[in-house]
Residue, then its C-alpha position, 0 to 999 in steps of 0.5 A: x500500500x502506498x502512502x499518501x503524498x500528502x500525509x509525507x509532504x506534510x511530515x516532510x515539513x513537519x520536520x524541517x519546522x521542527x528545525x526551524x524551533x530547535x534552531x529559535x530554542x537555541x537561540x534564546x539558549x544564547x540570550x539566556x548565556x548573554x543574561x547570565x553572564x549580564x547578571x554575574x558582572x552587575x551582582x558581582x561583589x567589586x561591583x557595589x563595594x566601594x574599597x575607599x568607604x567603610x560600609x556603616x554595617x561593617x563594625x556592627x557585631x550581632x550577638x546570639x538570640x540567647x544573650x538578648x532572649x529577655x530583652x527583644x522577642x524573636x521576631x524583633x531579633x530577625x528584624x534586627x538581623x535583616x536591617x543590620x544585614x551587609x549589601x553585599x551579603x544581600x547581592x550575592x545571594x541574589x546573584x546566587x539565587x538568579x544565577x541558579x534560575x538562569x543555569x536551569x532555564x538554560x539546561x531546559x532550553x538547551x534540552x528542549x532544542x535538542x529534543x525537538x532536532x531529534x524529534x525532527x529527525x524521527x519524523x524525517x526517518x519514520x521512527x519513534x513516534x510516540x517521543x516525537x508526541x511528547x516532545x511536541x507537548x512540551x514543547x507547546x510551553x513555548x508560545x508562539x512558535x512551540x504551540x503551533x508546532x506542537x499541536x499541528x505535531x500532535x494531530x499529524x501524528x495521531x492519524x490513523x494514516x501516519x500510525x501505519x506509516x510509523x508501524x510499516x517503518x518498524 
């Protein structure tokens, strides 16, 4: 039996578009690495501390809650802890915090734009049907260009046409 022309053209531009999205996933991968590297450089420490001025924290020593546990309760110790607090302390646990999200969104991102190539190229061979399925799920988190082709994705491959398509490929 011979496959329809249209359901292989249609396949055919499946996957290049899913080359298209791996190559605009990898794209922002690299928009990611520029933020990071923008974060690390504003958040680093020579970048709000000025050597020639004594920060007004920086002689200030906070003794433990139990020398003060009858004077002040625990919350207004807390209070005391997060005014007296050095900014530099502050930014860098911002940086370390920001860092952190920024190095998972680009491990997805990397992922994702791995995943959709691979899912193009299985779609080209006929083979592994039910990862490319998945993959277009996922990737239907990426508004615009992921949605679309993840849904068109979806309902290409849920055919009964291309189901026998990938079965007669196995």
């Amino acid at each position: 039996m011979k496959p329809d022309k249209q359901l292989e053209q249609n396949l055919h531009l499946l996957a290049i578009f899913h080359y298209v999205v791996a190559g605009f996933l990898a794209l922002m991968v690299c928009f990611s690495i520029l933020y990071a590297a923008f974060v690390w450089t504003m958040f680093a420490p020579s970048s709000f501390v000025d050597p020639s001025h004594e920060s007004s924290f920086s002689g200030v020593e906070i003794p433990p809650y139990k020398e003060l546990s009858e004077t002040m309760s625990p919350e207004e110790y807390e209070e005391m802890i997060m005014i007296t607090a050095r900014p530099e302390q502050i930014f860098t646990s911002f940086r370390t915090m920001m860092m952190t999200f920024i190095s998972l969104g680009i491990l997805f991102g990397t992922g994702m734009c791995l995943t959709t190539a691979l899912s193009g190229y299985f779609i080209q061979q006929r083979q592994r049907r039910v990862f490319s399925i998945v993959t277009a799920a996922v990737n239907c988190i990426y508004f615009p260009f992921g949605t679309v082709l993840g849904v068109f994705t979806i309902i290409m491959l849920s055919k009964p046409e291309a189901i026998n398509l990938y079965s007669a490929n196995r």
